[in-house]
Phi, psi and omega in degrees: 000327174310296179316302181308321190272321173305318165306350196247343159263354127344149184271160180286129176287097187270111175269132174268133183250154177252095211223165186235094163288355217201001203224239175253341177264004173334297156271346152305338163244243173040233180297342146320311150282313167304332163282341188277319165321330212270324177313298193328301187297317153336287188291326191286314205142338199052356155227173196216155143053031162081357185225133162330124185280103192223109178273103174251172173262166123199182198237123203280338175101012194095336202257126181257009155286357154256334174292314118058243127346308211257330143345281229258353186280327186310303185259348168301330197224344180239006134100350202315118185304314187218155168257149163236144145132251153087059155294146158117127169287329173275351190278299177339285159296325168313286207268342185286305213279344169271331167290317157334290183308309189301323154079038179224156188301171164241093200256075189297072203276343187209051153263091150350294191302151165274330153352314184300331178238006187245238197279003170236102158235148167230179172279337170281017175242131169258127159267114186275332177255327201213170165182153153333325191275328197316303177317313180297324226241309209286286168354260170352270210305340194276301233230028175296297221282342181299282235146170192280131191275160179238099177263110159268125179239169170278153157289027212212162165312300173299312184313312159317294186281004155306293148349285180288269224321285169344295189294332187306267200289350178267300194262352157289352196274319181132328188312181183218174197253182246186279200172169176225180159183158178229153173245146191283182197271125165120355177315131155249348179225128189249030166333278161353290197289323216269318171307294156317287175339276166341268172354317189300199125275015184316147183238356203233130140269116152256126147260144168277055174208208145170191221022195207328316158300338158296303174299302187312303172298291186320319144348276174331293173314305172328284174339280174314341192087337147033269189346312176306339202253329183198153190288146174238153192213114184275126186264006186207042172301067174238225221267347171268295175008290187278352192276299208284355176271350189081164190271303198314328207246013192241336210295133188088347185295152171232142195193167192231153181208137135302325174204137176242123180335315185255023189291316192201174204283335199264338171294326154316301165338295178272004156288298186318324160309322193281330192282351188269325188252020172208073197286151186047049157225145172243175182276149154253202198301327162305261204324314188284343184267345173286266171007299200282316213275301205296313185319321191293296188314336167274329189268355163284344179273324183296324188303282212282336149085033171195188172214047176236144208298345193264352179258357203269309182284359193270312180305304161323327205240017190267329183219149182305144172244128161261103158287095154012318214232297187265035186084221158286147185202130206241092172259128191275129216304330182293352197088350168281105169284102196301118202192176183261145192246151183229143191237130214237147158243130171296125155324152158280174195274335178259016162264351155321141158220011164202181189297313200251058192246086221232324199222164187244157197264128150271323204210129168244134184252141179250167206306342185260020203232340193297300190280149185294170179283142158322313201278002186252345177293350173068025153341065191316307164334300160329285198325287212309000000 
């Protein structure tokens, strides 16, 4: 009882998540992730360091001058220990550079750009789940042998670093690049970029997108026949995606995940939870990577006995954290959390047996083959 009146006349140690409440990332993120942060805080104990465990939102808008904004107003006036979550990669890098100053964590459970850990590494930031080369480096390595890609990309940070990464890592493999095109963010008829594609000698479509604008070009493609013809490969694909393209037109996708509901008895475990407070959902590879970044990052605080972003994340790194969801999980000086990545194929539809029974594991790449090499990302923080 002591300890409790002390956490409670104490100020609340408060994690902010910076989130797209409204927008294509809505489901991969959004109200998903802040329930999954708010489960992380549950399962640590709900409290740390004598205060109390307290999760807000807000929704940066896509904009990385309000993500931003709402960083630095968070801990200038609401004291906030960390930021998590951060879809959109110019949102990302924005807010990794305001955490910096600030000298509070980053847990960059769903920033993309490789960028992150590459010529923008900062030491308060950790990337937890994912990153461009890893999808490029999965990508490459299944499907160099198909034949030459062809990328509809974004017109965006992510979509770039998507791209470069991929062509990157495909053609040191020996593979070749087609051709590409980009589009702005929000397209609804990719008639054109799809056509060109055709058109190439390309045997691979990558798109270099997702949400809604990924469906709609696969959509599309399905549509066109595409399918009959050349392999299609979402370099940034996930599991509500293929629930909204469906199986007849998703069937056949090759695609990378860090983590899937159904992967293993402890990822199951924790959907039936996550499905009780998110009915007819399951999480995705975002939410779970919120989930695992916050959970590591409170027990790194205890560790390290502060909330200041360079002791916190220092703390992190001192020893392999076994994670529940993704396994082992290693952070690394550069800030990249090392873990096994998985390459997935969509079921055909009569290989289904529920809405969300969407894929069969082809291939698991384990951490040290998943993630660019260290000496190659230009991380300065390395060099030094």
């Amino acid at each position: 009882s002591a300890s409790a009146a002390w956490a409670q006349a104490k100020p609340p140690l408060k994690l902010g998540g910076i989130l797209d409440m409204s927008s294509l990332y809505a489901d991969i993120t959004g109200p998903g992730s802040e329930m999954a942060a708010k489960m992380a805080v549950e399962d640590f104990g709900g409290e740390v360091l004598g205060r109390k465990i307290e999760i807000i939102a807000a929704d940066h808008q896509n904009k990385a001058d309000v993500g931003a904004a709402i960083a630095r107003a968070w801990v200038d006036r609401d004291g906030v220990a960390a930021v998590v979550d951060v879809p959109n990669s110019a949102v990302g890098l924005a807010v990794s550079q305001v955490m910096r100053e600030k000298d509070r964590a980053f847990l960059a459970s769903s920033t993309a750009t490789s960028d992150l850990t590459g010529p923008q590494c900062a030491p308060t930031t950790v990337q937890w789940t994912f990153d461009t080369w890893a999808f490029g480096n999965s990508a490459a390595r299944a499907l160099k042998d198909v034949g030459p890609f062809y990328f509809i990309s974004f017109d965006y940070a992510l979509g770039q670093a998507l791209e470069r990464d991929t062509a990157a890592v495909l053609t040191a493999l020996g593979g070749k690049v087609a051709g590409s095109v980009k589009h702005p963010l929000g397209t609804s008829d990719f008639s054109s970029y799809l056509l060109q594609a055709q058109s190439s000698d390309a045997k691979v479509i990558a798109f270099a997108s997702t949400g809604p604008d990924f469906i709609n070009a696969a959509k599309q493609a399905a549509e066109f026949g595409l399918t009959r013809t050349m392999t299609l490969t979402g370099l940034f694909t996930q599991i509500v995606d293929v629930d909204a393209l469906g199986l007849p037109a998703a069937q056949g996708l090759l695609l990378t995940e860090a983590f899937y509901w159904d992967l293993n008895e402890g990822t199951r475990a924790w959907t039936r939870r996550y499905a009780e407070r998110m009915p007819g959902r399951v999480p995705t590879e975002n939410q779970a990577g919120v989930y695992s970044s916050v959970l590591a990052y409170l027990r790194a605080v205890k560790l390290a006995d502060s909330i200041e972003g360079e002791r916190v994340i220092e703390a992190m790194r001192r020893a392999p954290i076994e994670d529940p969801l993704f396994g082992t999980v290693t952070v690394r000086p550069d800030g990249r959390a090392i873990h096994a990545m998985h390459i997935f194929r969509v079921k055909a539809p009569a290989a289904s047996k529920s809405r969300w029974d969407l894929y069969e594991l082809v291939s698991t790449i384990p951490p040290e083959q998943a993630f660019r090499p260290i000496e190659q990302g230009g991380c300065p923080m390395v060099a030094r």
